[in-house]
LOTORLO-954140 format. One line per 4 residues: their letters; for each residue x, y, z of C-alpha. Coordinates in steps of 0.5 Angstrom, whole numbers. Layout:
residues N
A> X Y Z; ...
end
This chain:
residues 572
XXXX> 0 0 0; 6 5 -1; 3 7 -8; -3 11 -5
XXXX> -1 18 -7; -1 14 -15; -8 12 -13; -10 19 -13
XXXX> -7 22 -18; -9 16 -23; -17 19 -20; -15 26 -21
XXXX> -14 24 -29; -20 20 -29; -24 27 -29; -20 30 -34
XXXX> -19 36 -31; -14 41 -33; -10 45 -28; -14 50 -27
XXXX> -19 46 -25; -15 43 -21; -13 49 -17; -20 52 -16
XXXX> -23 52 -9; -30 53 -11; -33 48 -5; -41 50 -4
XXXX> -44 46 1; -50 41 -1; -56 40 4; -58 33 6
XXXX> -65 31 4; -68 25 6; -67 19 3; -73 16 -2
XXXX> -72 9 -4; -77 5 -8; -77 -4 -10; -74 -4 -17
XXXX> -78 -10 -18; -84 -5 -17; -82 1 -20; -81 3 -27
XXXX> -81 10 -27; -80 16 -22; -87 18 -22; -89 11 -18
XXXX> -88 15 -11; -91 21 -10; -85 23 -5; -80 21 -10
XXXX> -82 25 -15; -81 31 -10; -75 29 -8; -72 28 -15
XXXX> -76 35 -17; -72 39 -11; -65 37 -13; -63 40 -19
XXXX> -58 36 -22; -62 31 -22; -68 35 -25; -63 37 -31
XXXX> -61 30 -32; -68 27 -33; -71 33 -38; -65 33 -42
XXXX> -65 26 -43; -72 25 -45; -72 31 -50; -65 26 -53
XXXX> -69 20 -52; -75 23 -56; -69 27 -61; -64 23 -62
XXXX> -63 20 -69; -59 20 -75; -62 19 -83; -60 12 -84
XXXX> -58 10 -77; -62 7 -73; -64 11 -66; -61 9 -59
XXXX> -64 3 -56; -60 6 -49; -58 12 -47; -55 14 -39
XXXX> -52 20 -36; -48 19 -30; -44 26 -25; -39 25 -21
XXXX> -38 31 -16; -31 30 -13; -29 35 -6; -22 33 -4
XXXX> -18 36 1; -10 33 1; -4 36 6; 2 33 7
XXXX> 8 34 12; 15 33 12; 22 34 17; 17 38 21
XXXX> 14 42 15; 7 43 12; 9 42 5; 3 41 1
XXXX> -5 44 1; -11 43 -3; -17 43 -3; -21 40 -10
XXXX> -28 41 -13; -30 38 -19; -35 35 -24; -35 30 -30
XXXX> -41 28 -33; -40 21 -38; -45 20 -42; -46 13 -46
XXXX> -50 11 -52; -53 5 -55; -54 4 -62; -56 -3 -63
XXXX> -60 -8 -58; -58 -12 -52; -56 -18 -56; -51 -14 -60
XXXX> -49 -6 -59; -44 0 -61; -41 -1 -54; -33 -2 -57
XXXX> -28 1 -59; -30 9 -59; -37 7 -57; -35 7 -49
XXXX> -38 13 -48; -36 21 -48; -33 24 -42; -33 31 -41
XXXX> -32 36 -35; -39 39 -31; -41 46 -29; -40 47 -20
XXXX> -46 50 -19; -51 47 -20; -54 51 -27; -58 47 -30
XXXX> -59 50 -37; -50 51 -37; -52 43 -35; -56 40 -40
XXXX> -52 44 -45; -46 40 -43; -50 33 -43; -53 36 -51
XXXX> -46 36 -53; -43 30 -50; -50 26 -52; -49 29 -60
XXXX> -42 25 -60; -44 19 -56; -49 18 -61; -44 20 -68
XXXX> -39 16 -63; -44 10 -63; -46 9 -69; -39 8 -72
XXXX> -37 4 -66; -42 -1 -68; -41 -2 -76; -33 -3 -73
XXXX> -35 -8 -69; -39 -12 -73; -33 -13 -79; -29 -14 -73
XXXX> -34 -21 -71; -35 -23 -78; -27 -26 -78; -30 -31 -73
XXXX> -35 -36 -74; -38 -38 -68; -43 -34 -65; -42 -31 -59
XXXX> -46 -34 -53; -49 -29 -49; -51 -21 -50; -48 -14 -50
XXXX> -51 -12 -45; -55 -15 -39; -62 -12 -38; -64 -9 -30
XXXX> -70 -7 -27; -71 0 -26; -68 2 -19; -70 9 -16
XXXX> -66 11 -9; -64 18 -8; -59 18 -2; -57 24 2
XXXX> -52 28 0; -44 25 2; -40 31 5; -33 32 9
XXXX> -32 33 16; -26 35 19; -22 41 22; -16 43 16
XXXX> -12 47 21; -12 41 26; -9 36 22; -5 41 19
XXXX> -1 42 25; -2 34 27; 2 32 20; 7 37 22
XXXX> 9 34 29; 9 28 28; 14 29 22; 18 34 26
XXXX> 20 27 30; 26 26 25; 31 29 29; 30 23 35
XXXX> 34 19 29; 40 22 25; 40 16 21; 32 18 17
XXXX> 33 20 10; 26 21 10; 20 23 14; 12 25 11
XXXX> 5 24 13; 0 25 8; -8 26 9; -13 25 3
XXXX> -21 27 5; -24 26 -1; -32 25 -2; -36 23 -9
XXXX> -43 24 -10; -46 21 -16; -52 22 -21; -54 16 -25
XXXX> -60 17 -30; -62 13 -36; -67 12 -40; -70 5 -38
XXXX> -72 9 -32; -67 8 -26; -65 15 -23; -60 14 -16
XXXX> -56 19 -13; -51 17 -8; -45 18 -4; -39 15 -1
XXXX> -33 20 4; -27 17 5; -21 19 10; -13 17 9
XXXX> -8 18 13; -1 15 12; 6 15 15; 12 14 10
XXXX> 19 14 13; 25 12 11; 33 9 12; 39 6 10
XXXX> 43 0 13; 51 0 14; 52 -4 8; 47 0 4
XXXX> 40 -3 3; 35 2 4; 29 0 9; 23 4 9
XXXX> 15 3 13; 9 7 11; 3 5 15; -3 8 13
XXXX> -11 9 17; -15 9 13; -24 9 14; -31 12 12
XXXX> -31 16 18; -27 21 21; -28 20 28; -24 13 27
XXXX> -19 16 25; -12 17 30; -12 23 34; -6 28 35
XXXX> -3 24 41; -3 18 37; -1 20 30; 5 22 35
XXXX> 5 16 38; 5 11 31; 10 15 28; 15 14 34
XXXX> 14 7 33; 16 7 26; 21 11 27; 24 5 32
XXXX> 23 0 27; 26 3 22; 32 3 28; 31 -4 29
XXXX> 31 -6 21; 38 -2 20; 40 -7 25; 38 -13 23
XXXX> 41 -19 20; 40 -21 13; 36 -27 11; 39 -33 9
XXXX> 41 -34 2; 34 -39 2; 29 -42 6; 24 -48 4
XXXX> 19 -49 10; 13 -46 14; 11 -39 14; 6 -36 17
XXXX> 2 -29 15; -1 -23 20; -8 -21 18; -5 -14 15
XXXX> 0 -19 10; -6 -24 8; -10 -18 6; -5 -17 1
XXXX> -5 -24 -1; -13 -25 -1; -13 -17 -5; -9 -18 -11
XXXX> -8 -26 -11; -17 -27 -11; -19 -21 -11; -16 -19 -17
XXXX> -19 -26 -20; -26 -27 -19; -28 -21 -22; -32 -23 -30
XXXX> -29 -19 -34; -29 -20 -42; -24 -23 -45; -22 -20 -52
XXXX> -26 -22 -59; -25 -29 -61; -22 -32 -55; -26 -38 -51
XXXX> -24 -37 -44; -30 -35 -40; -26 -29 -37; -20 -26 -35
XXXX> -14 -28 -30; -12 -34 -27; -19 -36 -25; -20 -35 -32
XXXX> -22 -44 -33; -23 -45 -26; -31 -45 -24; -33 -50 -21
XXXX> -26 -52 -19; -22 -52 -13; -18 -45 -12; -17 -45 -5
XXXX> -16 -50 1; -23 -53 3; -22 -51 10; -24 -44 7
XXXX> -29 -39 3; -30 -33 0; -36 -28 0; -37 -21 -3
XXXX> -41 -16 1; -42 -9 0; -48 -9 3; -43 -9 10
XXXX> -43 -2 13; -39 -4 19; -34 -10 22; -33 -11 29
XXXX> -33 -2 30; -30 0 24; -33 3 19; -32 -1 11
XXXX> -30 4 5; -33 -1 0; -39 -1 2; -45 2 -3
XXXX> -53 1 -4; -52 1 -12; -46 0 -17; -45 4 -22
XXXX> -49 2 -27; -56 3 -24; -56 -4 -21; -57 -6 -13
XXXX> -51 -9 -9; -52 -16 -8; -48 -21 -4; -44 -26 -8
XXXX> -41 -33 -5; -34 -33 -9; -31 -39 -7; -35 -44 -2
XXXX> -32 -50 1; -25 -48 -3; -29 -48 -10; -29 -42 -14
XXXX> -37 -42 -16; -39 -35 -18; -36 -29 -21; -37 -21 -20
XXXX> -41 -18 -26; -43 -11 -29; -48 -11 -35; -43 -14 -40
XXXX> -44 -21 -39; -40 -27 -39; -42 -34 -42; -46 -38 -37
XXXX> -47 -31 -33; -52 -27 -37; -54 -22 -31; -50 -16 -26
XXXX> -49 -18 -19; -49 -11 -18; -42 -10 -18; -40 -6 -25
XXXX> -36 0 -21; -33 6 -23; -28 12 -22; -32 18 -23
XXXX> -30 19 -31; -29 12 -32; -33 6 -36; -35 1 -30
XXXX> -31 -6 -29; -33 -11 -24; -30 -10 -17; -29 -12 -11
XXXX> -34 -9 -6; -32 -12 1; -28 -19 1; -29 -23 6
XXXX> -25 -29 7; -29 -34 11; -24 -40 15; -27 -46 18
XXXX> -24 -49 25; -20 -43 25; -14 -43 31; -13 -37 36
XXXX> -6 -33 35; -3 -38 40; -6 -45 37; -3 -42 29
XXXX> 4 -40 32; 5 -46 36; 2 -50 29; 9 -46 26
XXXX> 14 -49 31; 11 -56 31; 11 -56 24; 19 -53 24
XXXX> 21 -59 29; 18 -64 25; 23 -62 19; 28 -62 24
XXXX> 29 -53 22; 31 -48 28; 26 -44 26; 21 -41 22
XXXX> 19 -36 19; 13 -29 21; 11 -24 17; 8 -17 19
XXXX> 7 -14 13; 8 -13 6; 11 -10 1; 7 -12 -7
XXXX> 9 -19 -5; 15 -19 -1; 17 -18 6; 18 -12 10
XXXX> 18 -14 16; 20 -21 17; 22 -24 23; 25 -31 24
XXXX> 21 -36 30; 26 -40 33; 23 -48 35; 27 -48 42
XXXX> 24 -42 45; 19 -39 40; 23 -31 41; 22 -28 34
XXXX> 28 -25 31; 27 -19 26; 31 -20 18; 32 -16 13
XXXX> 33 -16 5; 28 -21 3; 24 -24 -2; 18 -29 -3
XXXX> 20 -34 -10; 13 -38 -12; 8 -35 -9; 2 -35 -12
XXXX> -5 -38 -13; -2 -45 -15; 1 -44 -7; -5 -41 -4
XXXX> -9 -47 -6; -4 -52 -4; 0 -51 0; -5 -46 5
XXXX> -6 -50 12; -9 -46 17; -12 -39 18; -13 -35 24
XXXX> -20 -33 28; -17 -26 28; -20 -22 22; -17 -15 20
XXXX> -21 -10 17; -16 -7 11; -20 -1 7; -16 -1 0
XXXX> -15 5 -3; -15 6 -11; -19 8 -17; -25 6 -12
XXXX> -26 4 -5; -26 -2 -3; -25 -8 3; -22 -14 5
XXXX> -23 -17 11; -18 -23 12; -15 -28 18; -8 -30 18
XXXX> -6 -36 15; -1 -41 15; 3 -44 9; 6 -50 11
XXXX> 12 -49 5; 15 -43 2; 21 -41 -1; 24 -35 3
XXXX> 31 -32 -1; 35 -27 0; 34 -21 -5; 39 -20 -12
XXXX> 38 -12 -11; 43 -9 -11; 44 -5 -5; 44 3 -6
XXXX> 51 7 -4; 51 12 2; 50 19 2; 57 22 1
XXXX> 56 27 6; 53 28 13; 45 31 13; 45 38 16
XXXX> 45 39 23; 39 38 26; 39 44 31; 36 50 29
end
């Protein structure tokens, strides 16, 4: 999770904005209204509840978007090409707050409003459409306020070139299956039930002059350690609040607050390996989040951990034997090793797997040990008191979240969908999901890893001496945290007496799905709420495990020289 600032970026850039955009600080407050929802299975256009219709009436965003599309549904077409069988607009309002400090000094501070607005048509019907190549849709940025002439002007315009867009789109895409000779076996675009729910109004609540200071004392604790190289805190407060309309009569409104708070220091070993830590807090309310104190409180722990790893011997040149994972580092797995493989996402024109990633051919089949299960739930607000960032209501294409059981038992038995269907899946689960600007992809909401017959910490640590014994090694192998896949902290559990032993320098070889299947023994009853930041916000929530064979290497990186001078004094 080092890589958090990136993610922001790569949101910035999903909204297309220029710098001056970026740079503006225009942030109007919202009032909340009450939340209206209604049975998509009972309900095909607003106009079914009373109430509904004046709450849509009373949100001018909303009230823009609905009559601009119905005059381009009733308007929309060209001479020779066949009218839009679908049409959706989708706003994305983004206030973002971000600071960051370092050695003891504010270094950054912004506040960001934005708006974009993607409009997507479709030419064609739900068997086969123009959704393809530049038929995905046309993004352009929206007006702050909420003018709804400035508004539908922005929507005809986008609507124009969709449309033109769409009708290209789909003659490509026919030549393009006329080369392959089997016909494809599920459609375009799966159908869904008209949903209305408009929700209240997503805002930030926080103080930027306490965290301001909070970012900068903590920072400033660099001094206790001459050897630092490198001493930040970082904060991102963003909330999104979205409007979805389309013409087969879904209208939601809804909005999701995410709160980001991450340490990141780093040092050099005597022999020149770089070492570095970035623990990170991360939650859908600010009140979870640490305080000054305790910020203050963390950092110093980072800093003596980054003592400690200086210190440190290096691993063995290699190691084949237990290891066991902390929740934190299992999340990581589970994240990139499941998560990333359960979502339906289809493969390329003329390619016969089912979907991509490596679960690609394994429905029905084993992926994991049968001891465990995986299931999906975005409909989870909470866990244990902590509040869930990848929780939503509804996804980004109008359908209602609905809990996926993934993997039952070890066996991989559904996948994550959006409306692009894959073959033997033809319907959304409700979880095509989108940075604001951006087409949606399944995603994952929140994954929760489900052992059977899990031990206590102590049971799992005893299971990893016994097993060590049992090879005849003196010891084992503990890992703390990750970093992509390889160790950051790794420490060395002794069989004789079970101290641990902090070591540095590193690598996993082979760790893998194939290793997640076969070679995972035991999980632990402690599961650990990871909120995971990206494009979109999302969860894992996972226990430790165990693996009974791993191959534990020294790294081949070469290490970097020493700085050739001292630092600066570290008095004023």
């Amino acid at each position: 999770m080092n890589t958090i600032r990136k993610h922001r970026q790569h949101l910035l850039s999903c909204l297309t904005f220029t710098a001056a955009v970026a740079l503006s600080c225009a942030c109007p407050g919202a009032a909340q209204q009450k939340s209206i929802k209604t049975d998509p299975a009972t309900s095909a256009t607003l106009s079914a509840g009373p109430d509904a219709k004046v709450a849509a009436s009373s949100d001018p965003v909303i009230q823009a978007m609905r009559e601009e599309l119905e005059r381009s549904k009733a308007q929309v077409k060209m001479e020779n090409v066949s009218a839009p069988y679908y049409i959706e607009y989708r706003l994305s309002d983004l206030e973002e707050y971000t600071a960051e400090a370092a050695f003891g000094a504010l270094r950054q501070n912004q506040h960001v409003h934005a708006r974009s607005v993607r409009v997507v048509v479709r030419v064609g019907d739900y068997k086969q459409d123009s959704y393809f190549d530049r038929g995905i849709g046309v993004v352009d940025l929206a007006p702050l306020d909420n003018d709804t002439v400035a508004l539908r002007r922005q929507l005809w315009a986008a609507t124009d070139r969709a449309y033109k867009a769409a009708s290209e789109a789909l003659a490509s895409k026919k030549a393009l299956l006329s080369h392959y000779s089997a016909e494809q076996p599920f459609d375009d675009f799966a159908k869904a039930p008209a949903l209305q729910t408009l929700d209240p109004l997503a805002k930030l609540e926080f103080s930027p002059e306490v965290w301001e200071k909070a970012l900068v004392k903590s920072t400033d604790l660099f001094r206790s350690d001459p050897k630092i190289q490198s001493l930040s805190a970082y904060a991102d407060f963003r909330s999104v609040n979205e409007y979805f309309v389309n013409t087969e009569g879904t209208i939601t409104r809804q909005g999701y607050a995410v709160y980001l708070v991450q340490l990141s220091g780093e040092t050099q070993a005597a022999d020149g390996m770089q070492l570095g830590r970035s623990p990170f807090y991360m939650t859908a309310k600010a009140s979870e989040l640490p305080d000054s104190a305790k910020l203050e409180s963390d950092t110093s722990k980072m800093l003596k951990t980054l003592k400690e790893l200086r210190e440190a011997p290096l691993a063995e040149e290699d190691y084949r034997g237990p290891v066991l994972f902390s929740n934190d580092a299992a999340s990581d797995v589970f994240y990139g090793m499941v998560g990333a493989n359960v979502l339906g996402i289809r493969p390329k024109p003329g390619e016969s797997a089912r979907t991509t990633g490596e679960f690609s051919s394994n429905y029905k089949g084993r992926v994991l040990p049968a001891f465990l299960s995986v299931v999906d739930d975005p409909t989870m607000k909470s866990f244990r008191g902590k509040s869930l960032t990848g929780n939503y209501e509804v996804d980004d294409e109008g359908v209602r979240a609905r809990v996926v059981p993934l993997i039952k038992d070890g066996m991989l038995v559904d996948y994550l969908l959006g409306r692009m269907p894959i073959r033997d899946f033809p319907d959304s689960n409700g979880h095509g999901r989108a940075a604001p600007g951006q087409a949606p992809s399944p995603s994952i909401g929140i994954l929760v890893v489900q052992p059977k017959n899990p031990l206590s910490s102590n049971q799992i640590k005893a299971k990893l001496i016994e097993m060590c014994k049992e090879e005849n090694k003196p010891y084992g192998y503990y890992v703390e945290t990750l970093s992509g896949y390889d160790p950051r902290l790794l420490y060395r559990v002794y069989v004789k007496d079970g101290h641990e032993e902090l070591v540095r320098g590193a690598v996993f070889n082979e760790l893998d799905t194939r290793t997640l299947r076969n070679n995972l023994v035991a999980a632990g009853d402690d599961p650990l709420v990871s909120n995971r930041e990206g494009a979109i916000p999302s969860t894992v929530i996972a226990p430790s495990i165990l693996f009974d064979e791993l191959e534990v290497k020294r790294t081949d990186k070469k290490d970097a020289k020493l700085p050739e001078y001292p630092p600066p004094s570290l008095t004023r």
